[in-house]
BALOBA-1460 file (C-alpha; in Angstrom, 3 decimals):
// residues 337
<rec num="1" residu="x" x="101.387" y="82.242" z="82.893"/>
<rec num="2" residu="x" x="100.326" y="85.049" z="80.428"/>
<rec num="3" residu="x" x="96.872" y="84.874" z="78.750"/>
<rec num="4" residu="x" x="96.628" y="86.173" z="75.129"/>
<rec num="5" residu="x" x="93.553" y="87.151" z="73.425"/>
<rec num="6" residu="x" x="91.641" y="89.098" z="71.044"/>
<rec num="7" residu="x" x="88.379" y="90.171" z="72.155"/>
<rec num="8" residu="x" x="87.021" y="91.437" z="74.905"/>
<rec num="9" residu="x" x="86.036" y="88.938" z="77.254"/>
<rec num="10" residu="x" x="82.392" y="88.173" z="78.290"/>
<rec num="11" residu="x" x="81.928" y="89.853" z="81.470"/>
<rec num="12" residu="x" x="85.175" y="91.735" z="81.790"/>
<rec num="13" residu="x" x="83.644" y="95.118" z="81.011"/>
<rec num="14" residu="x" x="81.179" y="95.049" z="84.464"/>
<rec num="15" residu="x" x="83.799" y="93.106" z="86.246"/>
<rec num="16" residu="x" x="85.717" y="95.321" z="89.166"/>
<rec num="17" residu="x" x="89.089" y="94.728" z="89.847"/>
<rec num="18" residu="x" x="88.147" y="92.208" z="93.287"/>
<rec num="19" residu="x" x="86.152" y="90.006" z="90.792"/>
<rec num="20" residu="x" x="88.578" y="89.809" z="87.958"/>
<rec num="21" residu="x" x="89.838" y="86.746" z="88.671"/>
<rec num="22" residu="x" x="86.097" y="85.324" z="87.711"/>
<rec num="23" residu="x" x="86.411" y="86.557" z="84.182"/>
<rec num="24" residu="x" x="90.475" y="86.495" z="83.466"/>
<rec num="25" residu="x" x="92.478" y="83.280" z="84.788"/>
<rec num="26" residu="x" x="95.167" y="85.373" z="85.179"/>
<rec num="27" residu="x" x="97.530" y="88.451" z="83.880"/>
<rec num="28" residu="x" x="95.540" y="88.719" z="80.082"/>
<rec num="29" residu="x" x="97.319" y="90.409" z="76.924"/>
<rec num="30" residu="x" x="94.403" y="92.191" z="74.782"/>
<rec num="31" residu="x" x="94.780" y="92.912" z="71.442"/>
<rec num="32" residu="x" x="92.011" y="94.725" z="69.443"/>
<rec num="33" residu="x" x="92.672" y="95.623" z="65.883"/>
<rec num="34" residu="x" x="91.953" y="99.764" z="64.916"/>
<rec num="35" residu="x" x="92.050" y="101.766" z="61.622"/>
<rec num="36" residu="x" x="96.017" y="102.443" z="62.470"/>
<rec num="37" residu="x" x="97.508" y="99.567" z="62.839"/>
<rec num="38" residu="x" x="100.704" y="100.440" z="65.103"/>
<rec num="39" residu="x" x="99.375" y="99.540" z="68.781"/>
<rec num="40" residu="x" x="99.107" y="101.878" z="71.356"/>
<rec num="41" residu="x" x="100.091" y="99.578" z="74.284"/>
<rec num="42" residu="x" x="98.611" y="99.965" z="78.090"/>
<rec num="43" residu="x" x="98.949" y="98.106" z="81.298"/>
<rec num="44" residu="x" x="96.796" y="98.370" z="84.269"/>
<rec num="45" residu="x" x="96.512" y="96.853" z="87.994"/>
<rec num="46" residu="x" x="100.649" y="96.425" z="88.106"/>
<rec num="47" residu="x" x="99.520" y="96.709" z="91.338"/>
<rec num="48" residu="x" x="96.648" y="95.490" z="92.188"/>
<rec num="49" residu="x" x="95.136" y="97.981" z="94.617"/>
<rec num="50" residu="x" x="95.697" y="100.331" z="91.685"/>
<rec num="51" residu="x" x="92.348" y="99.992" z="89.947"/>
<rec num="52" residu="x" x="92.085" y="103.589" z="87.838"/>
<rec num="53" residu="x" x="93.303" y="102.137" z="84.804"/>
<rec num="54" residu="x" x="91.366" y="99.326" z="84.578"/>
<rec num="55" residu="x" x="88.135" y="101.674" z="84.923"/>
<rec num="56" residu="x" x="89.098" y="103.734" z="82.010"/>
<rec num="57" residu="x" x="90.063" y="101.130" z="79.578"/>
<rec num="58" residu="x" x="86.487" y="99.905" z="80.503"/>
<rec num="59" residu="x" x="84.677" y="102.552" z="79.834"/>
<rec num="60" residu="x" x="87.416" y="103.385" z="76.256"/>
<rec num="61" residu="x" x="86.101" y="100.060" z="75.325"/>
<rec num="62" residu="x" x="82.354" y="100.452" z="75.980"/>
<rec num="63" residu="x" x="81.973" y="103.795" z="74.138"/>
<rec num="64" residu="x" x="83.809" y="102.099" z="70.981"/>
<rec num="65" residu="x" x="81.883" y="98.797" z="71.045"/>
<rec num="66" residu="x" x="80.621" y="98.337" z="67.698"/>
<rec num="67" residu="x" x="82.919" y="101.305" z="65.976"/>
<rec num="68" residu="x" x="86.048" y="100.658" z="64.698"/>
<rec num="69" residu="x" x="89.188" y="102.223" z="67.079"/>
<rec num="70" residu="x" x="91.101" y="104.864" z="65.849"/>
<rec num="71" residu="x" x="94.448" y="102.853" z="66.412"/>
<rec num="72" residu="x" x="95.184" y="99.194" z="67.328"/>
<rec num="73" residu="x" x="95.059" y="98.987" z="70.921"/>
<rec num="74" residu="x" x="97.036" y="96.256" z="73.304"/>
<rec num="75" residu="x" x="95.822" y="96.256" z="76.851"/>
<rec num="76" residu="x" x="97.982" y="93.876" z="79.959"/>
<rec num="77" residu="x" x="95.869" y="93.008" z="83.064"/>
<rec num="78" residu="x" x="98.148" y="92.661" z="85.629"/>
<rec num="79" residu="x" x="98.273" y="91.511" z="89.338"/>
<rec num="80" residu="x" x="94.543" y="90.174" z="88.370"/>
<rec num="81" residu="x" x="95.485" y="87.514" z="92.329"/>
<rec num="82" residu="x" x="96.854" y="90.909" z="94.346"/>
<rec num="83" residu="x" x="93.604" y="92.726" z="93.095"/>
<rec num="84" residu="x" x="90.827" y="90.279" z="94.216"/>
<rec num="85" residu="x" x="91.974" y="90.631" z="97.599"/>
<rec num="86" residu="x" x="92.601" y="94.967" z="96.949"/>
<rec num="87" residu="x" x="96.585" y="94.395" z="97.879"/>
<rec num="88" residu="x" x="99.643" y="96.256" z="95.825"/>
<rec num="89" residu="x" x="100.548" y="92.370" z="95.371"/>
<rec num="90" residu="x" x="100.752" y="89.006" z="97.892"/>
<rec num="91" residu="x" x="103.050" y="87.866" z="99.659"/>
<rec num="92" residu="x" x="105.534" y="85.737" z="98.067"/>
<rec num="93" residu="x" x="104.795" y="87.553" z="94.668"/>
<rec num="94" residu="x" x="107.596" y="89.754" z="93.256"/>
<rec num="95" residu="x" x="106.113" y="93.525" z="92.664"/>
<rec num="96" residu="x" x="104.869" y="93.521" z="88.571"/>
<rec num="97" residu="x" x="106.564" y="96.408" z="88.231"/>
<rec num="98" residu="x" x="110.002" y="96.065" z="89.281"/>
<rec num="99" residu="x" x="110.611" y="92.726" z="87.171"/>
<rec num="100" residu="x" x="110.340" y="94.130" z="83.341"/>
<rec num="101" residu="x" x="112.972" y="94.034" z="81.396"/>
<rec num="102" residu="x" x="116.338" y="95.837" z="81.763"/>
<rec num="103" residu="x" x="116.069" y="95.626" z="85.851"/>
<rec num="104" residu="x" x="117.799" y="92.833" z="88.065"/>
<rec num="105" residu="x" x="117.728" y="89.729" z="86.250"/>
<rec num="106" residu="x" x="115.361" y="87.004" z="87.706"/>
<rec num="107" residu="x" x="114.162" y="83.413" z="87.085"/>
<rec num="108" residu="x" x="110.308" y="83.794" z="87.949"/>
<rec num="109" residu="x" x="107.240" y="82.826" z="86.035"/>
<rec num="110" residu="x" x="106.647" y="86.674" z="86.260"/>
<rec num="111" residu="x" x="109.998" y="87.775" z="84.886"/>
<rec num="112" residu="x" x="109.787" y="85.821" z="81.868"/>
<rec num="113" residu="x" x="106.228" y="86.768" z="81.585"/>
<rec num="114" residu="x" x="106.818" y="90.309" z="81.305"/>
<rec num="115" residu="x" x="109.654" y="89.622" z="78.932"/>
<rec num="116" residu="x" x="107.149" y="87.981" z="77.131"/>
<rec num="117" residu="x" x="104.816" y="91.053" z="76.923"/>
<rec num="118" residu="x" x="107.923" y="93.138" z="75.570"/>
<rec num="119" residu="x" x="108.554" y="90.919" z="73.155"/>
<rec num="120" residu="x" x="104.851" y="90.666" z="71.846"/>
<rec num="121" residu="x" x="104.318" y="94.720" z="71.382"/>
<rec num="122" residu="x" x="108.089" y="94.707" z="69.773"/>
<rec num="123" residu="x" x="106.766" y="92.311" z="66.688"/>
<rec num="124" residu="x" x="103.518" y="94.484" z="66.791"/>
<rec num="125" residu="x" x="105.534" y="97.442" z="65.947"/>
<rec num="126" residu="x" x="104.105" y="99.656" z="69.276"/>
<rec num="127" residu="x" x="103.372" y="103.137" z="69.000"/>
<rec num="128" residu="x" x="103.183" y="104.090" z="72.229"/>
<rec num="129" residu="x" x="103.139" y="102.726" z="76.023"/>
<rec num="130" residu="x" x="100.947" y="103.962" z="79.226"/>
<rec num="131" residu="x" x="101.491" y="102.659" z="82.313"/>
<rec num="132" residu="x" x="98.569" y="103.483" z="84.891"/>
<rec num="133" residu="x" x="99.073" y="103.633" z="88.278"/>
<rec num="134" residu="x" x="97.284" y="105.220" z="91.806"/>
<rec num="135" residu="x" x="99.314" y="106.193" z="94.864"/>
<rec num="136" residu="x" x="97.953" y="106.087" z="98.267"/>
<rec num="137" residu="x" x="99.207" y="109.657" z="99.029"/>
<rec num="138" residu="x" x="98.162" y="112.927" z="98.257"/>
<rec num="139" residu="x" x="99.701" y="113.569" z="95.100"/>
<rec num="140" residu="x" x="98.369" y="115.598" z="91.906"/>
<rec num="141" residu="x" x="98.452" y="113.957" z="88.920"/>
<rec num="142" residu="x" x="101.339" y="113.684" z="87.006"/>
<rec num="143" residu="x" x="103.176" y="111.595" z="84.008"/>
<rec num="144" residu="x" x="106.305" y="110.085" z="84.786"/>
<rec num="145" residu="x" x="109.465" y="109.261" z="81.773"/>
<rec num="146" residu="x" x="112.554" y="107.912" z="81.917"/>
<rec num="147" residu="x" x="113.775" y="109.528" z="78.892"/>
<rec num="148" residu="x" x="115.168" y="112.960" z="78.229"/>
<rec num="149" residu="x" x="113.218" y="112.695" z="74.881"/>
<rec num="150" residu="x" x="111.144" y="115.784" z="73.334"/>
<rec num="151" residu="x" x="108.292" y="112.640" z="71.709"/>
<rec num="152" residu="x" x="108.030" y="111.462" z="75.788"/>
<rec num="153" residu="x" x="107.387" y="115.145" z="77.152"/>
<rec num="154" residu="x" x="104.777" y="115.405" z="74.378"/>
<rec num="155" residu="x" x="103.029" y="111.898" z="75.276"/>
<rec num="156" residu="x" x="103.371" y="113.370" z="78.822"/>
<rec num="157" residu="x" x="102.512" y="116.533" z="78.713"/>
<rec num="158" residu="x" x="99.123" y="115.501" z="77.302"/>
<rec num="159" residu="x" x="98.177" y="114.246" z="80.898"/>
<rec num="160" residu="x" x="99.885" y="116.957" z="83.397"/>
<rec num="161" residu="x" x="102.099" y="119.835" z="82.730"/>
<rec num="162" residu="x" x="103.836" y="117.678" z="85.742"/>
<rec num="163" residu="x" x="106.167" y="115.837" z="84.701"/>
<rec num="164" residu="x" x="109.318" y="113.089" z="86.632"/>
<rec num="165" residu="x" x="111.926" y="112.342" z="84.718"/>
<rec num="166" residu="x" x="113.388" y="108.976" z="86.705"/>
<rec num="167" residu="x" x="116.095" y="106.141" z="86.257"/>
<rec num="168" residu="x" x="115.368" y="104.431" z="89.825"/>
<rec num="169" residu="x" x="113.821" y="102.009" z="90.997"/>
<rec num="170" residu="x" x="114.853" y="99.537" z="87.956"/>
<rec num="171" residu="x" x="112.586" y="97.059" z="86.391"/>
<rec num="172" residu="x" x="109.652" y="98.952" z="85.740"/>
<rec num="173" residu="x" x="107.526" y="99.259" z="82.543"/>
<rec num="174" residu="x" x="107.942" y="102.428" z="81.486"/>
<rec num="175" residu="x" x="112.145" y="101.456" z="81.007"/>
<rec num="176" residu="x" x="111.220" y="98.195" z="79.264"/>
<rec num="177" residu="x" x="109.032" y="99.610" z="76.783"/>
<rec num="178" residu="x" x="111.546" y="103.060" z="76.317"/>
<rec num="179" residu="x" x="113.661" y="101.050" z="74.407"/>
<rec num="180" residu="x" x="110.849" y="100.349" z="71.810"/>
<rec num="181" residu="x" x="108.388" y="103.499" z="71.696"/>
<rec num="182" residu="x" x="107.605" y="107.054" z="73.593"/>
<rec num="183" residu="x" x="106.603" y="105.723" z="77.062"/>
<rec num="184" residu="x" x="104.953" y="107.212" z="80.274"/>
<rec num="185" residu="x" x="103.577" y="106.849" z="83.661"/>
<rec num="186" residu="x" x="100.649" y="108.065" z="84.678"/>
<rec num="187" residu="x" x="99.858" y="108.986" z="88.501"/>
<rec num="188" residu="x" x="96.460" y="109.415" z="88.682"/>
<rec num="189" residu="x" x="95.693" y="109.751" z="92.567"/>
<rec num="190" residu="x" x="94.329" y="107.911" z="94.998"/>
<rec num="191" residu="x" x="91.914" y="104.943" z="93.509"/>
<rec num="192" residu="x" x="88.153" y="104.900" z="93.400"/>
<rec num="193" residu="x" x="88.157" y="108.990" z="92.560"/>
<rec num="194" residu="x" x="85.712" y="109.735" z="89.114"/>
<rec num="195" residu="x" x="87.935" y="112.340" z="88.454"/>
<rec num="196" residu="x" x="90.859" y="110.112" z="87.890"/>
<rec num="197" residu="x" x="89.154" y="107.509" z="85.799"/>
<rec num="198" residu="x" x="87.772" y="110.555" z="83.389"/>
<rec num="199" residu="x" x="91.233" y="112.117" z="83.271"/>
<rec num="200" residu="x" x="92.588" y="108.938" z="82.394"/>
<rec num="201" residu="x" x="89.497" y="108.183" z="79.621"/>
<rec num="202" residu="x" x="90.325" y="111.477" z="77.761"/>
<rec num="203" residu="x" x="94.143" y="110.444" z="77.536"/>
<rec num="204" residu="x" x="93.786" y="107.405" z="76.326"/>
<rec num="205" residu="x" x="91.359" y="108.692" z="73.532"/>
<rec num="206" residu="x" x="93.727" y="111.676" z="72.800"/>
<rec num="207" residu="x" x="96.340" y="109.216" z="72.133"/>
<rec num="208" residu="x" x="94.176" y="107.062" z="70.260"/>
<rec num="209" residu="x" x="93.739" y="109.660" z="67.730"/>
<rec num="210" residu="x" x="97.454" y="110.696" z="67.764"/>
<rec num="211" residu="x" x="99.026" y="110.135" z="64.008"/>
<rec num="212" residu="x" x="102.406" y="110.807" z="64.547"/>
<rec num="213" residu="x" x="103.882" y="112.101" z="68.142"/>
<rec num="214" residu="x" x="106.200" y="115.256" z="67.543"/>
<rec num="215" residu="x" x="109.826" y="115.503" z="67.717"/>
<rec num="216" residu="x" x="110.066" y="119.417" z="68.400"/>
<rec num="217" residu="x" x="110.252" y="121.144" z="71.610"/>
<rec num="218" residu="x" x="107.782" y="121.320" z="74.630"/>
<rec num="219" residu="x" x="107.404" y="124.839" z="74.672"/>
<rec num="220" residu="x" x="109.063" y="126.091" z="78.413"/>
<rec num="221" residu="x" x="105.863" y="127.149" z="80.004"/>
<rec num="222" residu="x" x="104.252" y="124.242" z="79.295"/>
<rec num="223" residu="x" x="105.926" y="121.576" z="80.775"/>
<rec num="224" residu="x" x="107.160" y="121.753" z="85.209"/>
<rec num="225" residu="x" x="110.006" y="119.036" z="84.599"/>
<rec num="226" residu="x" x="111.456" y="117.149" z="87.667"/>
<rec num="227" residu="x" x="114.064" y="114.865" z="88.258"/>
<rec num="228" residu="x" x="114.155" y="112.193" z="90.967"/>
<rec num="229" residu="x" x="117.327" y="112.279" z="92.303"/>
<rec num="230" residu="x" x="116.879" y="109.675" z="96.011"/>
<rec num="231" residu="x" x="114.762" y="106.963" z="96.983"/>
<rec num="232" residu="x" x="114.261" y="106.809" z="101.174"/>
<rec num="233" residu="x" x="113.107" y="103.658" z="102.408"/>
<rec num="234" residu="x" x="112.675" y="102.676" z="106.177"/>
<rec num="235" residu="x" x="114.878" y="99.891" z="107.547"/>
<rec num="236" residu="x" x="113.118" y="96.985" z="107.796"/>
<rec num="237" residu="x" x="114.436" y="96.286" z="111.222"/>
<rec num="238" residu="x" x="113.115" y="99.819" z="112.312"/>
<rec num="239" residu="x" x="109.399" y="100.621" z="113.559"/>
<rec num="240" residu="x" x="107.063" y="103.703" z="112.638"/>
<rec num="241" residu="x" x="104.901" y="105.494" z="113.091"/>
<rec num="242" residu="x" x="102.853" y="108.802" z="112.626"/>
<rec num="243" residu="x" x="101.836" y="111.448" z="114.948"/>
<rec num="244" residu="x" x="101.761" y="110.216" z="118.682"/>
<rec num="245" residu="x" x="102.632" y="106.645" z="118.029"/>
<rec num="246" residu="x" x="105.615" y="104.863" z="120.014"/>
<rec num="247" residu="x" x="108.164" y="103.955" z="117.718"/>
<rec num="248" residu="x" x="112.327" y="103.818" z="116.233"/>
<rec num="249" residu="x" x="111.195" y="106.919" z="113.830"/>
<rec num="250" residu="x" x="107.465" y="109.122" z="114.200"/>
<rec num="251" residu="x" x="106.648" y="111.204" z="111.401"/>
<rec num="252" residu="x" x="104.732" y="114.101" z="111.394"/>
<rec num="253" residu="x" x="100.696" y="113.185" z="111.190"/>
<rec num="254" residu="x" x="100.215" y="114.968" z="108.389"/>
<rec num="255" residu="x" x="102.934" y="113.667" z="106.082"/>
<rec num="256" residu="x" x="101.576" y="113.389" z="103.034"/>
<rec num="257" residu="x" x="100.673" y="117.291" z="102.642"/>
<rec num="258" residu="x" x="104.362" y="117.442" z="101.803"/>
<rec num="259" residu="x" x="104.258" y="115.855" z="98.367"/>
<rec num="260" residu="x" x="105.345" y="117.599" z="95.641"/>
<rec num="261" residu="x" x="105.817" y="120.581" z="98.037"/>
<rec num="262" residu="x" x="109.409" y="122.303" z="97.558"/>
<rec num="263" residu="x" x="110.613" y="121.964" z="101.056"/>
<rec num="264" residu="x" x="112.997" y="124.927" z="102.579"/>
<rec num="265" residu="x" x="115.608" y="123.176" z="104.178"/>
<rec num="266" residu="x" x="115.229" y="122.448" z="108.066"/>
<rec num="267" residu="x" x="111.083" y="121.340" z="107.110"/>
<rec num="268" residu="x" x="110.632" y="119.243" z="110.304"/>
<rec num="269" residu="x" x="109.985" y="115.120" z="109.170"/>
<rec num="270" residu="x" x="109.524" y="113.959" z="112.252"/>
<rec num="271" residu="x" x="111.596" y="112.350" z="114.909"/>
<rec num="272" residu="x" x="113.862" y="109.633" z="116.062"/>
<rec num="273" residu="x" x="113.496" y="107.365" z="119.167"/>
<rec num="274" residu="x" x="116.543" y="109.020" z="121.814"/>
<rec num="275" residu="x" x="119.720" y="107.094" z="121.717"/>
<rec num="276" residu="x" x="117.906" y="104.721" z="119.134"/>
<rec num="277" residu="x" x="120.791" y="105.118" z="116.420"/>
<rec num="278" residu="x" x="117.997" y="104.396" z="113.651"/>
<rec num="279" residu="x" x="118.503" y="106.013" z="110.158"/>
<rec num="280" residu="x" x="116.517" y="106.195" z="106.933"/>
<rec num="281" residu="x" x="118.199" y="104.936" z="104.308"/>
<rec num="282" residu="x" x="117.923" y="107.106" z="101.365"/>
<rec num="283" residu="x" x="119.575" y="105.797" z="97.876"/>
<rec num="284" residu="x" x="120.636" y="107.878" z="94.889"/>
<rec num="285" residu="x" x="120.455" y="107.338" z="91.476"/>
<rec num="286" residu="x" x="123.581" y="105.086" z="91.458"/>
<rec num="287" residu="x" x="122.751" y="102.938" z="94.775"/>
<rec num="288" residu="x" x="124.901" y="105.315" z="97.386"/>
<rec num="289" residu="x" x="123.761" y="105.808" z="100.578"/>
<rec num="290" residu="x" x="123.338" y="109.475" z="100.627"/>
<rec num="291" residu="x" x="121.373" y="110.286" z="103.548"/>
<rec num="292" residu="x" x="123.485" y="112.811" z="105.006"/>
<rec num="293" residu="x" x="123.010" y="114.853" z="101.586"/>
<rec num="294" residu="x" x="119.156" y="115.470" z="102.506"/>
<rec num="295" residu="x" x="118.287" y="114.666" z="106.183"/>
<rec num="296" residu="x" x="119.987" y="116.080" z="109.608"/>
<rec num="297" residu="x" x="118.985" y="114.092" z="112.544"/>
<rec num="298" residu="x" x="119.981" y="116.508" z="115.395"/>
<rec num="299" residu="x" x="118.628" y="116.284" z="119.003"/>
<rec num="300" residu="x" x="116.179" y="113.562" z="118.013"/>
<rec num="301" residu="x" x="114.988" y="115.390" z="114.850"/>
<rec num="302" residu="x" x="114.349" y="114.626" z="110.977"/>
<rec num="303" residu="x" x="114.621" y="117.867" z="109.118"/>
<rec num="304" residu="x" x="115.582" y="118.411" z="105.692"/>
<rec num="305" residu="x" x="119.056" y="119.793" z="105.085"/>
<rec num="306" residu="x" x="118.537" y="121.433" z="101.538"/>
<rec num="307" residu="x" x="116.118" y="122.394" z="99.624"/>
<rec num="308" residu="x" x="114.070" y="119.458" z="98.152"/>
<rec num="309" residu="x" x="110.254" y="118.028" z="96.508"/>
<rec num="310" residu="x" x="109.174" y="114.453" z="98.195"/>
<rec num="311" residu="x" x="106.829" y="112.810" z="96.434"/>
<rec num="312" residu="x" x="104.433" y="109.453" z="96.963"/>
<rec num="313" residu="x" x="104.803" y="110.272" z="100.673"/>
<rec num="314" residu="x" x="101.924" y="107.735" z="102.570"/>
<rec num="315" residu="x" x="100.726" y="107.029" z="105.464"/>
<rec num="316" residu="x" x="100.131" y="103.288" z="104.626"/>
<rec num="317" residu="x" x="102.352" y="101.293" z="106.265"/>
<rec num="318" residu="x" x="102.210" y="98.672" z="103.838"/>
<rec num="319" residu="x" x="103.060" y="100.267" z="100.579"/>
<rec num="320" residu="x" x="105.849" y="101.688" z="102.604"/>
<rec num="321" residu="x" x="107.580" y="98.814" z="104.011"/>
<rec num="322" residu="x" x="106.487" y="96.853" z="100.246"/>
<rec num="323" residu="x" x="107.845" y="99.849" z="98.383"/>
<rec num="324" residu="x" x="109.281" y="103.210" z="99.971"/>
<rec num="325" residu="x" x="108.518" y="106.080" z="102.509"/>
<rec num="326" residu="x" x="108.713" y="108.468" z="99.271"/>
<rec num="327" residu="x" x="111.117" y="109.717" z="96.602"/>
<rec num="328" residu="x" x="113.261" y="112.947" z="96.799"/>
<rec num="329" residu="x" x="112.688" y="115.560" z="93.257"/>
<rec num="330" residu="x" x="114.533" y="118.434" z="92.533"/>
<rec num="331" residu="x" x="113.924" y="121.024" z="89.217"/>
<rec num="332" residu="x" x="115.135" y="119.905" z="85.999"/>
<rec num="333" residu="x" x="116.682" y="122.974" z="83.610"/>
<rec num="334" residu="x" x="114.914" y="122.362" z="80.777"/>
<rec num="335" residu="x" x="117.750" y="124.145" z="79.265"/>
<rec num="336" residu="x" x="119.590" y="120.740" z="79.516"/>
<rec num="337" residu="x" x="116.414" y="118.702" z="78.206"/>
């Protein structure tokens, strides 16, 4: 299932992420040789309405064609199938980034190809991994870790000062690859924005250029750390909606103003169908059903009980019922980090 090669395909630097499947028969492994020879590893189009990161390792690669790169560099192509038709991924597929190892064990093609992948940066001796994603939400930008790790806050802290430290959902890239280098996520907005692709251009070239990453401290006041403590999903027995529609639960229109806002408690969600007995399910860190912990639902209301910061809140139905409604932060001392 998994393409390896190293060159740059004919075509693939014009090609957009719809047309893909004309130049790449599939997810591709890149590997391009640099003066460093430790790979700095990146994936792109996990999802395959997520085209940001395919844009900037386009343009990395046309403004070193012909000049040697600073560092080895080892790009995956993704959900190349889920991205000619501009969907997260197709129905029937698993999501490509919930099946890397270290999450739920499975027997697809996809599962073993991504074990695959881990196992051909671990011979290469990795350096580093980025994992590039959009949301469809208003969110800033921000790198994601699932480490506690002073080298990870340093990779990430050369995108945002904003930074998620997260154990849940399992199965995604930046775990796998934790286990073998300093690894992030980057968030880079909603897709097609110039600004994101540029932001995303200069990171990839700092780290590039990056000899060593440092061990010391992030210094305090550079670095807002967070810590995903709850994932809330919608039921998928229950309808939504937003603003005036009919439906089990209607959130507020304006939803996703509320990422990466810090929420006073009793911040109205939106509302709950009378005498409906629907829920949202939210999940902590260890699988518990923890609702009650965030969310009151009195006299047909969803307001926050406690203090909280929701982020990758969307109005897309879609990514919601194929992912989640959002994920609940809170401050992380960075005392404890």
């Amino acid at each position: 299932m998994l393409n390896i090669i190293d060159h740059v395909p004919d075509g693939l630097l014009a090609a957009d992420a719809r047309h893909l499947h004309e130049v790449l028969a599939g997810p591709t492994l890149i590997h391009l040789p640099g003066r460093r020879p430790e790979p700095l590893f990146v994936s792109v189009l996990l999802h395959g309405n997520e085209d940001t990161g395919l844009t900037a390792v386009q343009a990395l690669w046309r403004k070193y064609q012909g000049r040697e790169l600073p560092r080895a560099l080892s790009v995956f192509i993704g959900n190349v199938a889920a991205a000619r038709h501009g969907m997260r991924r197709l129905e029937g597929q698993p999501d490509y980034n919930r099946i890397w190892p270290g999450g739920e064990a499975g027997q697809t093609p996809e599962h073993a190809m991504m074990g695959q992948v881990v196992a051909e940066m671990r011979a290469r001796g990795v350096f580093a991994s980025v994992d590039v994603h959009n949301n469809t939400g208003l969110n800033p930008h921000y790198a994601c870790v699932n480490r506690i790790d002073q080298r990870f806050f340093h990779l990430a802290t050369l995108f945002s000062r904003t930074v998620v430290y997260f154990i849940r959902p399992l199965g995604v890239q930046t775990a796998a690859f934790a286990e073998l280098c300093p690894a992030v996520t980057l968030e880079c907005g909603q897709p097609g924005q110039a600004y994101g692709v540029e932001h995303v251009l200069d990171y990839l070239e700092a780290c590039l250029h990056l000899a060593e990453i440092p061990t010391h401290p992030v210094a305090e006041h550079d670095m807002d750390l967070f810590h995903t403590v709850a994932t809330v999903t919608v039921p998928a027995a229950v309808d939504f909606g937003f603003g005036d529609a009919a439906a089990d639960i209607r959130f507020v229109g304006d939803l996703d103003h509320l990422n990466f806002r810090e929420l006073p408690a009793g911040t109205l969600l939106g509302w709950l169908r009378p005498d409906g007995g629907v829920r949202l399910e939210v999940r902590d860190e260890q699988g518990r059903e923890v609702g009650a912990d965030f969310f009151r639902w009195d006299h047909g209301e969803i307001r926050t009980a406690r203090p909280l910061m929701p982020s990758m809140l969307t109005l897309d139905q879609r990514v919601i019922r194929q992912d989640c409604l959002c994920y609940l932060m809170e401050r992380y001392p960075l005392a404890g980090a």
